[in-house]
DOGU-287827 format. One record per residue (C-alpha): residue in three letters; y, z negated, x. Coordinates in nm, 3 decimals, padded with zeros to 5 digits, m for minus. Example, Ala and Ser with C-alpha at 12.3 -4.5 7.8 and 13.67 -1.06 7.14 Angstrom:
PT, ALA, m00.450, m00.780, 01.230;
PT, SER, m00.106, m00.714, 01.367;
***
This chain:
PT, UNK, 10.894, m14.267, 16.558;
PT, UNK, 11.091, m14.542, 16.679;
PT, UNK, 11.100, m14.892, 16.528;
PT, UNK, 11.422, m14.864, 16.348;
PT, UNK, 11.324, m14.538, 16.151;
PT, UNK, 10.953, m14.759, 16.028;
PT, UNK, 11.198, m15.066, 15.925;
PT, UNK, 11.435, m14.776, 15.741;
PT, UNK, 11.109, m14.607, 15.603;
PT, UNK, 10.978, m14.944, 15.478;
PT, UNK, 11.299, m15.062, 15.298;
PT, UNK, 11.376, m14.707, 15.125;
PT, UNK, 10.980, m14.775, 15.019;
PT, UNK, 11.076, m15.148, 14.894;
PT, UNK, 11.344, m14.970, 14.719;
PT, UNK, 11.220, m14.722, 14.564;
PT, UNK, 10.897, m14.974, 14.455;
PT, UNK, 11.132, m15.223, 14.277;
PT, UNK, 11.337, m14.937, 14.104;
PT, UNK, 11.022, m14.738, 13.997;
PT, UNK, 10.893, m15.094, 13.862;
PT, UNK, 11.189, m15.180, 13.727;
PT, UNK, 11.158, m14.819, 13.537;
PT, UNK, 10.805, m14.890, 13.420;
PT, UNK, 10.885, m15.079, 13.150;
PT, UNK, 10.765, m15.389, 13.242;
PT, UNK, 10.992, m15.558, 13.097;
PT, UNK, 10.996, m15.709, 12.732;
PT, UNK, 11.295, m15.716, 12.548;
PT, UNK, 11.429, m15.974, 12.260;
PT, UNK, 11.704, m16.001, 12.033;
PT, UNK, 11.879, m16.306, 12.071;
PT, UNK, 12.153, m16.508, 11.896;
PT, UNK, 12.403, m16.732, 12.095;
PT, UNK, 12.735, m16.926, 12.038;
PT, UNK, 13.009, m16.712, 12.178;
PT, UNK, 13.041, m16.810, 12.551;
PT, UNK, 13.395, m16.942, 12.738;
PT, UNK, 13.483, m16.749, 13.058;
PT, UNK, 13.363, m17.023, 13.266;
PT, UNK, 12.962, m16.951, 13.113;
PT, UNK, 13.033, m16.530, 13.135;
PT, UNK, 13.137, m16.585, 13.490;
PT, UNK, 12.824, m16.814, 13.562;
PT, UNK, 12.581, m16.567, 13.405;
PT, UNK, 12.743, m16.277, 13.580;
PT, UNK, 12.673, m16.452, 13.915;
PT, UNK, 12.292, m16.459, 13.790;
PT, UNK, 12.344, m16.050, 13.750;
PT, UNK, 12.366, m16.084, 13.327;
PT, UNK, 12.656, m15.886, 13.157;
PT, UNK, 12.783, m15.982, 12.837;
PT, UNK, 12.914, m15.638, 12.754;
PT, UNK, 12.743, m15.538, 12.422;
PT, UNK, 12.699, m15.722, 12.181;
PT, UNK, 12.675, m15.769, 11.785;
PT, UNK, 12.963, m16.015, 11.639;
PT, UNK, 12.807, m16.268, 11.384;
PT, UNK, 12.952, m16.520, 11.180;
PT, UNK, 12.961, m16.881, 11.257;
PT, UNK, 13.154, m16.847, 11.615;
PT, UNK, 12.806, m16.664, 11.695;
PT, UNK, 12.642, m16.308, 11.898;
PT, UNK, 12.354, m16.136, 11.882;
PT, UNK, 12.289, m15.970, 12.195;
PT, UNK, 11.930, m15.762, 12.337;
PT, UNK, 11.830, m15.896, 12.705;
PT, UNK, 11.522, m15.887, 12.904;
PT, UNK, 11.212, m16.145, 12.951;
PT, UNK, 11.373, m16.284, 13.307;
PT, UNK, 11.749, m16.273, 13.167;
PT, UNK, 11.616, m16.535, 12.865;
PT, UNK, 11.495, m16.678, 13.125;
PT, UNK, 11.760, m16.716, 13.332;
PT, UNK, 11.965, m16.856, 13.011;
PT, UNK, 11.685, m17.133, 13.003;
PT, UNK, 11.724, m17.202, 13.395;
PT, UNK, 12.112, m17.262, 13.363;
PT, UNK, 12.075, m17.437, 12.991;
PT, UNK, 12.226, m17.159, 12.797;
PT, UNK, 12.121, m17.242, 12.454;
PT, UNK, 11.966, m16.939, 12.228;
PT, UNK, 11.772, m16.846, 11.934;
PT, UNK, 11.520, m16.562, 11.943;
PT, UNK, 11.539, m16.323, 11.614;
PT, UNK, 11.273, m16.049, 11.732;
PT, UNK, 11.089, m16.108, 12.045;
PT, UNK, 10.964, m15.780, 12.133;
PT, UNK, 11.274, m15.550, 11.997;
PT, UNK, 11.051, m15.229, 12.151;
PT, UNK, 10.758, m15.351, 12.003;
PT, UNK, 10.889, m15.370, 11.667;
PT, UNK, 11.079, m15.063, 11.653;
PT, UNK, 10.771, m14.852, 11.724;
PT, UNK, 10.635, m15.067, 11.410;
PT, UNK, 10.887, m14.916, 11.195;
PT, UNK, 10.906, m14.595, 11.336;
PT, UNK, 10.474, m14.526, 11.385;
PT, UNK, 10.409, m14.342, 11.059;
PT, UNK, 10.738, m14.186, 11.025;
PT, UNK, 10.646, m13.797, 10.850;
PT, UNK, 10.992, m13.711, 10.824;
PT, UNK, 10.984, m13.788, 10.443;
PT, UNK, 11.314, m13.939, 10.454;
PT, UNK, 11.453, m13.642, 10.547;
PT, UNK, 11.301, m13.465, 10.261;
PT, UNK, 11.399, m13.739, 10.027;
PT, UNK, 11.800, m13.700, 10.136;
PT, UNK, 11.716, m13.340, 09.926;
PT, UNK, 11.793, m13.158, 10.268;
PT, UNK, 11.519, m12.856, 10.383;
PT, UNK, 11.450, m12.689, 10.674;
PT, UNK, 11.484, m13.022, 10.864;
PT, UNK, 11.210, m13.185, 11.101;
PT, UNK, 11.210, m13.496, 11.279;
PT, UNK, 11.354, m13.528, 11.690;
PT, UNK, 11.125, m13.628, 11.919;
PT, UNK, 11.206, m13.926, 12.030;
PT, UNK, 11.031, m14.109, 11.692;
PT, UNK, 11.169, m13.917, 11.453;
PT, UNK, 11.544, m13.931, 11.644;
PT, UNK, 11.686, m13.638, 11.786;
PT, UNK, 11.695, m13.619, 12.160;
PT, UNK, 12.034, m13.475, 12.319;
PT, UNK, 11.753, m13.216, 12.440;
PT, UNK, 11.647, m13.145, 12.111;
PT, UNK, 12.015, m13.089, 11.985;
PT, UNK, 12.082, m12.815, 12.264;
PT, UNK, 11.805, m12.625, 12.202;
PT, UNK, 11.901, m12.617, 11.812;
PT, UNK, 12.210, m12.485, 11.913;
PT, UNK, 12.099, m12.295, 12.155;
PT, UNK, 11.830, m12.149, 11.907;
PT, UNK, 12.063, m12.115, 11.601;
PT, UNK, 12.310, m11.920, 11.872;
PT, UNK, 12.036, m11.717, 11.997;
PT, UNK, 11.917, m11.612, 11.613;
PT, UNK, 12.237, m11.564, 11.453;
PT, UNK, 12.490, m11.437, 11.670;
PT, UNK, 12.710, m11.312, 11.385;
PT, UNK, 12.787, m11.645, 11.244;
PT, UNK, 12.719, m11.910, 11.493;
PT, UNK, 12.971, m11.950, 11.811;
PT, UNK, 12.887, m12.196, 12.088;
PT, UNK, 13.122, m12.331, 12.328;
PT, UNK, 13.109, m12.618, 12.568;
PT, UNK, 13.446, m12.796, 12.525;
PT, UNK, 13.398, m13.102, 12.789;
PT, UNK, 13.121, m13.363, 12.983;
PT, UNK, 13.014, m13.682, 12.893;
PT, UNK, 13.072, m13.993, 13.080;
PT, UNK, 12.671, m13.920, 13.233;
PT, UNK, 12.769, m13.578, 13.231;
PT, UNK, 12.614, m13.432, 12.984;
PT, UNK, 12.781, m13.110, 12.832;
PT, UNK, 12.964, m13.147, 12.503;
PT, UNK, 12.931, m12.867, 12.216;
PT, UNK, 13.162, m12.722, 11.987;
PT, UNK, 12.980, m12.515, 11.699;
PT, UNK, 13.134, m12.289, 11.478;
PT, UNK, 12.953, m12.135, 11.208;
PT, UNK, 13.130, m11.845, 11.020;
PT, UNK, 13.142, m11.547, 10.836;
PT, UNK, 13.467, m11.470, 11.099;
PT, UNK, 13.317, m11.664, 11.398;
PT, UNK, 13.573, m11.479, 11.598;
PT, UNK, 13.878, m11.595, 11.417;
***
């Protein structure tokens, strides 16, 4: 091999290195609350790589906003004042979430229910294969279309369920 393909080799490794880190979850991330920033300050922290683009409204001229341990940081660097409300938003939803039994399902007086995967949540996996499951099991009654894609491309169902499904 050549000397250009070992420097092409060793950046797509780089790459793929900070992208697979970036993917481990190293990261922590906190919810914070801020004073609504001017377009001068969104323009500053979008030089520094930090979107403003979703975001909880509070009262008081005020956001509440989830960003990463090195964003916060980032805030401090440039003198971006912020509170912190929960400083380890992951860590505290699997708090909440660690002994849930699917009771609350039960309690809403519905049956035949059970808990998604993803901590009790339904995955977009698990949806599909109820549908696909409920298609596959009554045929007479249940008709299953796909009407469309998601933005990420993801297939979107229509499900009719009918004593006529064919009308």
């Amino acid at each position: 091999m050549n000397r250009a393909t070992y420097k092409y080799i060793t950046v797509l490794f780089l790459c793929f290195s900070f992208f697979a880190n970036a993917q481990n979850g190293t990261s922590t991330y906190s919810k914070i609350v801020l004073d609504k920033l001017n377009p001068a300050q969104l323009t500053h922290l979008a030089q520094h790589d930090i979107y403003i683009d979703h975001f909880k409204e509070r009262g008081n001229n005020q956001i509440e906003i989830v960003l990463a341990d090195y964003e916060l940081a980032i805030l401090n660097e440039i003198g971006i004042p912020f509170r912190v409300r929960t400083k380890d938003v992951l860590k505290k939803y699997n708090e909440e979430v660690k002994n849930l039994d699917g009771s609350f399902v039960l309690d809403c007086g519905l049956t035949n229910f059970t808990t998604g995967s993803m901590n009790g949540y339904h995955t977009y996996e698990d949806v599909v294969a109820q549908i696909t499951l409920m298609e596959n099991l009554f045929t007479e009654i249940v008709d299953v279309n796909i009407v469309g894609q998601s933005i990420e491309g993801r297939n979107i169902y229509s499900v009719k369920i009918s004593d006529n499904v064919n009308t």
